[in-house]
MDAnalysis code that builds the backbone (N, CA, C; Angstrom):
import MDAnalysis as mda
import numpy as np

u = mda.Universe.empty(360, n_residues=120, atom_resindex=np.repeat(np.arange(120), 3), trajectory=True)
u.add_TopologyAttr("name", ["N", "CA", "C"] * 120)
u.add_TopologyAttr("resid", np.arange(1, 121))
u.add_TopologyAttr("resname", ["UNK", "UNK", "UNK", "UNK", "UNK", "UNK", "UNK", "UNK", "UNK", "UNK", "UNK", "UNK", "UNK", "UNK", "UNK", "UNK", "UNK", "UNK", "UNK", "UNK", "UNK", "UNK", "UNK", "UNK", "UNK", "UNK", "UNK", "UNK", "UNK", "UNK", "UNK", "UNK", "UNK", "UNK", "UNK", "UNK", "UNK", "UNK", "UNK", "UNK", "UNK", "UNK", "UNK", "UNK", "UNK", "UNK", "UNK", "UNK", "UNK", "UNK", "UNK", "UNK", "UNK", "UNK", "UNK", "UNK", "UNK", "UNK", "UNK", "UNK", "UNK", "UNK", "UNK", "UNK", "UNK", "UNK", "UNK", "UNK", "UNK", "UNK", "UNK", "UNK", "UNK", "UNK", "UNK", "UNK", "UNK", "UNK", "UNK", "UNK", "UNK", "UNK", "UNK", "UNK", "UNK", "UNK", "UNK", "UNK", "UNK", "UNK", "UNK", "UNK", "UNK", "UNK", "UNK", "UNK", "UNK", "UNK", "UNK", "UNK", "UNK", "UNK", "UNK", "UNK", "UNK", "UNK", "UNK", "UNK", "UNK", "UNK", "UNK", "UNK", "UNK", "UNK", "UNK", "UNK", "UNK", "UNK", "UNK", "UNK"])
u.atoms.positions = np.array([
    [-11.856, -9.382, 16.175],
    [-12.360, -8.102, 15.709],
    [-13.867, -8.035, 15.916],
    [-14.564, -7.083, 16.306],
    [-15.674, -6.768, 16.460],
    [-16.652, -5.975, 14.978],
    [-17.686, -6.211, 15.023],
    [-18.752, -5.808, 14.025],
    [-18.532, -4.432, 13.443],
    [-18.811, -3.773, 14.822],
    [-18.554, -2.268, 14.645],
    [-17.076, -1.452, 14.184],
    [-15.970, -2.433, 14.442],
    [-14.718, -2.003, 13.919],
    [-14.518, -2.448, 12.540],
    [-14.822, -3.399, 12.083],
    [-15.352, -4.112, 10.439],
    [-15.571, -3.122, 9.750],
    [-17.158, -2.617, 10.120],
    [-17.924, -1.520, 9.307],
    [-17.046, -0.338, 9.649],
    [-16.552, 0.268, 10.511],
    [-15.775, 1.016, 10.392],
    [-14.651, 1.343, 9.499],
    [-14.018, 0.568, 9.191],
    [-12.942, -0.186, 8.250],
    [-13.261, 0.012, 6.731],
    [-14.230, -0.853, 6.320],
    [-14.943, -1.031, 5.174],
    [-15.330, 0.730, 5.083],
    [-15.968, 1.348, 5.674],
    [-16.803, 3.285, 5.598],
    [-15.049, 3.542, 5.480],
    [-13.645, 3.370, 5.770],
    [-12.658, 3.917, 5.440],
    [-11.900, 3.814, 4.148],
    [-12.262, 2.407, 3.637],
    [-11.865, 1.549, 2.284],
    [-12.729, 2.212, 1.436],
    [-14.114, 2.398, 1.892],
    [-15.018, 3.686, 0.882],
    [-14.642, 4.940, 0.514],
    [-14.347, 5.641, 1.601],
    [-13.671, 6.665, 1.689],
    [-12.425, 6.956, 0.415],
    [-11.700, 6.061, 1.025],
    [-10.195, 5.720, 0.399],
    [-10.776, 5.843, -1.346],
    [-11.448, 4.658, -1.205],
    [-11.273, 4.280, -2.948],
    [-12.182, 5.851, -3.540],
    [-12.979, 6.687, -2.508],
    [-13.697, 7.666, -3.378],
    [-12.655, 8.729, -3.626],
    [-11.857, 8.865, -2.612],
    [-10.280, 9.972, -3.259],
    [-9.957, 9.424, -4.331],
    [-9.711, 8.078, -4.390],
    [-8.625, 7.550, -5.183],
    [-9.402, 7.727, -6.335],
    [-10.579, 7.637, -6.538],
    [-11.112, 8.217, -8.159],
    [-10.522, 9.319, -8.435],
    [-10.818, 10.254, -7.556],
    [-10.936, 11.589, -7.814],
    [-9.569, 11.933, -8.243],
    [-8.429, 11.313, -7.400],
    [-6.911, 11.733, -7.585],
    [-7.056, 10.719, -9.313],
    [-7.244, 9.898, -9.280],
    [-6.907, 8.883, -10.664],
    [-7.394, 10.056, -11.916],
    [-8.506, 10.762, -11.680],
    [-9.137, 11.574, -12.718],
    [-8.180, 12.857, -12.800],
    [-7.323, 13.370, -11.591],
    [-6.140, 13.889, -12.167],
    [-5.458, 13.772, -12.299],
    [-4.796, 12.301, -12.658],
    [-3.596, 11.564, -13.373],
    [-3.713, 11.310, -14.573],
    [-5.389, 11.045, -14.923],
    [-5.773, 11.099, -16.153],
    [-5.342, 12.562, -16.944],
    [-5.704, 13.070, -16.345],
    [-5.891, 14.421, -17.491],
    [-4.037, 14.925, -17.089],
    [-3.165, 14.395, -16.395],
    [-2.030, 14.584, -16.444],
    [-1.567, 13.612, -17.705],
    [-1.800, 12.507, -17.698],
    [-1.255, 11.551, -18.322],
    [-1.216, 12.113, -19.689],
    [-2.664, 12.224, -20.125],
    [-3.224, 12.999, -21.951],
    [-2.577, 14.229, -21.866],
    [-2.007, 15.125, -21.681],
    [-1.482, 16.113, -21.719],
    [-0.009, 16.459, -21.735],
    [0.753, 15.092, -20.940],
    [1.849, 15.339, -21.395],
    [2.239, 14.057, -22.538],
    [1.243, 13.323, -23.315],
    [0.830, 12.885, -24.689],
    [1.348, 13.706, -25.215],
    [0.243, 14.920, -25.376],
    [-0.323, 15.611, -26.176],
    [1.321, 16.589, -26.492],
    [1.806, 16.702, -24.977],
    [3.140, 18.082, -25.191],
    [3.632, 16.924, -25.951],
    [3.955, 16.053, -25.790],
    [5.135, 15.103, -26.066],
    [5.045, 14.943, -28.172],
    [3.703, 14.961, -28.419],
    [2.957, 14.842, -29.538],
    [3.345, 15.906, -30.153],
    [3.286, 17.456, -29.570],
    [3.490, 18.000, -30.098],
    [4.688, 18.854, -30.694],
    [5.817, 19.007, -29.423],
    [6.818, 18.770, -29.721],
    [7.886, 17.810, -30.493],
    [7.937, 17.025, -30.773],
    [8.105, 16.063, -31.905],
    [7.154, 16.449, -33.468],
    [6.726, 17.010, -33.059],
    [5.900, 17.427, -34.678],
    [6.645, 18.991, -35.210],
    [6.840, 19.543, -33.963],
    [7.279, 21.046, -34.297],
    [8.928, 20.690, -34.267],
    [9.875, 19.679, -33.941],
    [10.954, 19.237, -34.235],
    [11.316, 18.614, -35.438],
    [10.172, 17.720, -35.637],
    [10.704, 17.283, -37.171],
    [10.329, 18.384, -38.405],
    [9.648, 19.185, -37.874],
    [9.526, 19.551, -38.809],
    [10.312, 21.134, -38.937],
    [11.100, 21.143, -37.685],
    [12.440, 22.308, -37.761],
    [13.122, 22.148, -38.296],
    [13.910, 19.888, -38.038],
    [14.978, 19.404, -39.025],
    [14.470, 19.812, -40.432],
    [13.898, 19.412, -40.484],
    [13.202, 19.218, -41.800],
    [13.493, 20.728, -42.565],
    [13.216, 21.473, -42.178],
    [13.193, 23.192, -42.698],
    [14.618, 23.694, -42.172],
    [15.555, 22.768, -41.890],
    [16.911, 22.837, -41.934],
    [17.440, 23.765, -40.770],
    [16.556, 24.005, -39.883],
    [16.890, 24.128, -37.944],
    [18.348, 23.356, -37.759],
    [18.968, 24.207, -36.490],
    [20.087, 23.480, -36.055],
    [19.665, 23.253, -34.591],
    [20.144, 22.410, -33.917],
    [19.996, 22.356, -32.704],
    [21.048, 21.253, -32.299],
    [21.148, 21.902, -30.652],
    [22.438, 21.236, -30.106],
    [21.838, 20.209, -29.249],
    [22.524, 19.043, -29.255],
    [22.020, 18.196, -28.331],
    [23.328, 17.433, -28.243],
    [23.576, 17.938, -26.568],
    [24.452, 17.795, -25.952],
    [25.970, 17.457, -26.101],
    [25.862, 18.845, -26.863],
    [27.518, 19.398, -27.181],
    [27.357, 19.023, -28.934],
    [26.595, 18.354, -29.451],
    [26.565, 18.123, -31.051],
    [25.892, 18.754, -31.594],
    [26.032, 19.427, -32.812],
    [25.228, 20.039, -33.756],
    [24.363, 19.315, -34.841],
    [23.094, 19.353, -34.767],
    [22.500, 18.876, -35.722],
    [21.639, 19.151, -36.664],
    [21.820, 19.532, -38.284],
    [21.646, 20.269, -39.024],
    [21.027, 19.415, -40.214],
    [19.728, 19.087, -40.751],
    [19.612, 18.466, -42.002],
    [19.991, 17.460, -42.549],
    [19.432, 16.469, -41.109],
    [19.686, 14.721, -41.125],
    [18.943, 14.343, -41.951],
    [19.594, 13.840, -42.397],
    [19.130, 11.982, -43.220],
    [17.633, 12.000, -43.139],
    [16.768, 11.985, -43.648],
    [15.482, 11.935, -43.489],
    [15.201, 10.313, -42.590],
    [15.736, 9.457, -42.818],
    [15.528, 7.685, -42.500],
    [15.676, 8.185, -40.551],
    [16.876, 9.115, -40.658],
    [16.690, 9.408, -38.953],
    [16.256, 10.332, -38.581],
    [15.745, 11.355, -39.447],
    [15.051, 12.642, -38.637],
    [14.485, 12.021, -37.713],
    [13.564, 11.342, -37.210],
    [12.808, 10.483, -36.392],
    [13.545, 10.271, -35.335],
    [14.276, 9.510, -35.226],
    [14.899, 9.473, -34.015],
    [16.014, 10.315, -33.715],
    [16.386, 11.064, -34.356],
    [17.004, 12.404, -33.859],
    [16.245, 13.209, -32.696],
    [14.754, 13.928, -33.414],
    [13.690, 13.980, -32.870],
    [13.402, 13.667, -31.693],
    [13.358, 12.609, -31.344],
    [13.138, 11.919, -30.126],
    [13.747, 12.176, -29.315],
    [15.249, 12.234, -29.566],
    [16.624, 12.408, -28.864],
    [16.096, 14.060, -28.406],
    [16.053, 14.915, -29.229],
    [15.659, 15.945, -28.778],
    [14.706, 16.496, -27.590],
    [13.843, 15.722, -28.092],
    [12.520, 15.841, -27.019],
    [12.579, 15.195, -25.839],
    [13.717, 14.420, -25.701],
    [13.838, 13.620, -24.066],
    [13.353, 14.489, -23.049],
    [13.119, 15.153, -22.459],
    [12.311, 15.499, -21.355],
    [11.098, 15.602, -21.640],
    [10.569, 15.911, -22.584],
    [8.842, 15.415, -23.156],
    [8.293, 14.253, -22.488],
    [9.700, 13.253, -23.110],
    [9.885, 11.931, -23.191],
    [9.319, 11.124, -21.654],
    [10.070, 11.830, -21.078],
    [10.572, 11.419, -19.651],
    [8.931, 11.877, -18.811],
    [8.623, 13.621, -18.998],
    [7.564, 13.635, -18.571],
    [6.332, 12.782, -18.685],
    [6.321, 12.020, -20.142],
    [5.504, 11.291, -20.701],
    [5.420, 10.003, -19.628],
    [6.375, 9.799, -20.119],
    [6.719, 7.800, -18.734],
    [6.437, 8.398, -17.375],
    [6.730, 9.419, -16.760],
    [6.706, 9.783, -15.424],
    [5.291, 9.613, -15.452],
    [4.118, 10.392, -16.173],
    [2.806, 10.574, -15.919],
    [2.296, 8.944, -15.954],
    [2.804, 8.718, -17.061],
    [2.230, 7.271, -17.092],
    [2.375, 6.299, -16.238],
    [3.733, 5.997, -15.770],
    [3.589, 5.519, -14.619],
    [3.218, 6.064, -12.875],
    [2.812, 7.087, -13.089],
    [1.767, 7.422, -11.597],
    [0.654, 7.174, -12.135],
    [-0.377, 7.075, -12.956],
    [-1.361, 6.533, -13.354],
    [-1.547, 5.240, -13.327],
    [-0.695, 4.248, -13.796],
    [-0.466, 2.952, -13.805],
    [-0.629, 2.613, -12.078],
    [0.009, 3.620, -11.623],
    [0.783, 3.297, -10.002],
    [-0.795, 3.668, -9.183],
    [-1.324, 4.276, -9.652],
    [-2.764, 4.740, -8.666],
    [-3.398, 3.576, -9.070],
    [-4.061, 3.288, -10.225],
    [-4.652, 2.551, -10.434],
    [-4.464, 0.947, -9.356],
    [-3.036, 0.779, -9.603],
    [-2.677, -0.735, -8.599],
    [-2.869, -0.644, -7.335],
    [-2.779, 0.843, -6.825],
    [-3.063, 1.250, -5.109],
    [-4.651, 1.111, -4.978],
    [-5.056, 1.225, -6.535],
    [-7.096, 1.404, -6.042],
    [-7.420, -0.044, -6.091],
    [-6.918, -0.625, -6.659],
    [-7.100, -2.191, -6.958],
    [-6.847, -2.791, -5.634],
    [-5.510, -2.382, -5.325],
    [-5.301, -2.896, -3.744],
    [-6.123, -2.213, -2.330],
    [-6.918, -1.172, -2.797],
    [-8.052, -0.967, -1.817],
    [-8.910, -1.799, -1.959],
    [-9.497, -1.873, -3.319],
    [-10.612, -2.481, -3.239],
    [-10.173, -3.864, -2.723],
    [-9.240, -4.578, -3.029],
    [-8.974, -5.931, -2.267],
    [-9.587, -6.568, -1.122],
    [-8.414, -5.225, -0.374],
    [-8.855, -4.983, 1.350],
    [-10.226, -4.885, 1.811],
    [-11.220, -4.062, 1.080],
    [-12.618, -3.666, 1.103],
    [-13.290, -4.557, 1.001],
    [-12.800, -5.870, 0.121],
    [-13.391, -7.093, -0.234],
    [-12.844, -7.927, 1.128],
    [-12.026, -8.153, 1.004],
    [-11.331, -8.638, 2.693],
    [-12.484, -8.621, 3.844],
    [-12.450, -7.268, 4.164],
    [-13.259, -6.796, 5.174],
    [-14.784, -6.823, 5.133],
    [-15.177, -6.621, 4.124],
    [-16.943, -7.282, 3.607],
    [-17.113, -8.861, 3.876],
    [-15.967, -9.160, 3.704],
    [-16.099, -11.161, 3.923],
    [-16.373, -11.589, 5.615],
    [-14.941, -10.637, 5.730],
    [-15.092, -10.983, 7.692],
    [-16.707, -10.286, 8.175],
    [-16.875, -9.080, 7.697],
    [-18.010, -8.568, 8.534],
    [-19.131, -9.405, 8.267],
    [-19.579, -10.230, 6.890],
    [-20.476, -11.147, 6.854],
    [-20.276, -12.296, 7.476],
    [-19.250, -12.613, 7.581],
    [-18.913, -13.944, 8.727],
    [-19.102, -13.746, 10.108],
    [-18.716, -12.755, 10.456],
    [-19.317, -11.690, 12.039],
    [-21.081, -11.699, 11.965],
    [-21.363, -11.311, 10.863],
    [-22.978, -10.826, 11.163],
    [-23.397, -11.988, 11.207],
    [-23.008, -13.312, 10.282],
    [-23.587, -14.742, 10.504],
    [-23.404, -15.366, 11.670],
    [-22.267, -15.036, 12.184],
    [-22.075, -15.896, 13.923],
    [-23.109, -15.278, 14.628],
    [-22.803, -13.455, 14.630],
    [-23.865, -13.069, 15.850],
    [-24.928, -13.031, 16.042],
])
C-alpha cells in the first residue's frame, strides 16, 4: 500500500465516524422518546385498570385486576411500546459497535501510515 492511499483511507474513516455521530445523535433522541412513549403509556394504563377500564388483550377481557398484577397486566398491554422500546435500543447499541469498529480501522490505518512515513 502506498502513503497516499493510507491517508486517503484514514480522510474516509474521518468522514465515516463524522456521519456516524451525527446518525448516533438520531438514535439518541429516538431511543429517549420511545422511553418516554413507553413511560407513558404504562402510566395512562395502570391507571385505566385502576379506574376500572376494560381492555382486550388478545381475545381476553380485562377488568379490575388484582392490584399485585396490575403491573404486569400493563405491560402485557403496552407490548408494542415495549417492542418499539428494544427496537430503538438496540439500533443505538448497534451504531455505537459500528463507530467503535470504525474507529478500530482508523487506528489500523494511522499505524500503517506511520510505519510508511518512517520507512520513506
Amino acid at each position: 500500500m502506498e502513503i497516499v492511499e493510507i491517508a486517503k483511507m484514514i480522510e474516509a474513516k474521518i468522514k465515516s465516524l463524522e456521519l456516524g455521530r451525527e446518525i448516533l445523535k438520531e438514535y439518541a433522541q429516538e431511543k429517549a422518546e420511545t422511553i418516554g412513549t413507553y413511560d407513558k403509556a404504562m402510566a395512562k394504563t395502570i391507571i385505566a385498570l385502576k379506574n376500572g377500564a376494560e381492555f382486550n388483550l388478545d381475545g381476553h377481557v380485562v377488568k379490575n385486576p388484582l392490584t399485585t398484577v396490575t403491573e404486569r397486566i400493563a405491560r402485557g398491554i403496552c407490548f408494542q411500546e415495549k417492542i418499539d422500546m428494544e427496537l430503538a435500543e438496540a439500533k443505538y447499541k448497534n451504531a455505537i459497535v459500528g463507530m467503535s469498529a470504525i474507529s478500530s480501522e482508523l487506528n489500523g490505518y494511522q499505524s500503517i501510515f506511520r510505519h510508511l512515513e518512517e520507512r520513506g
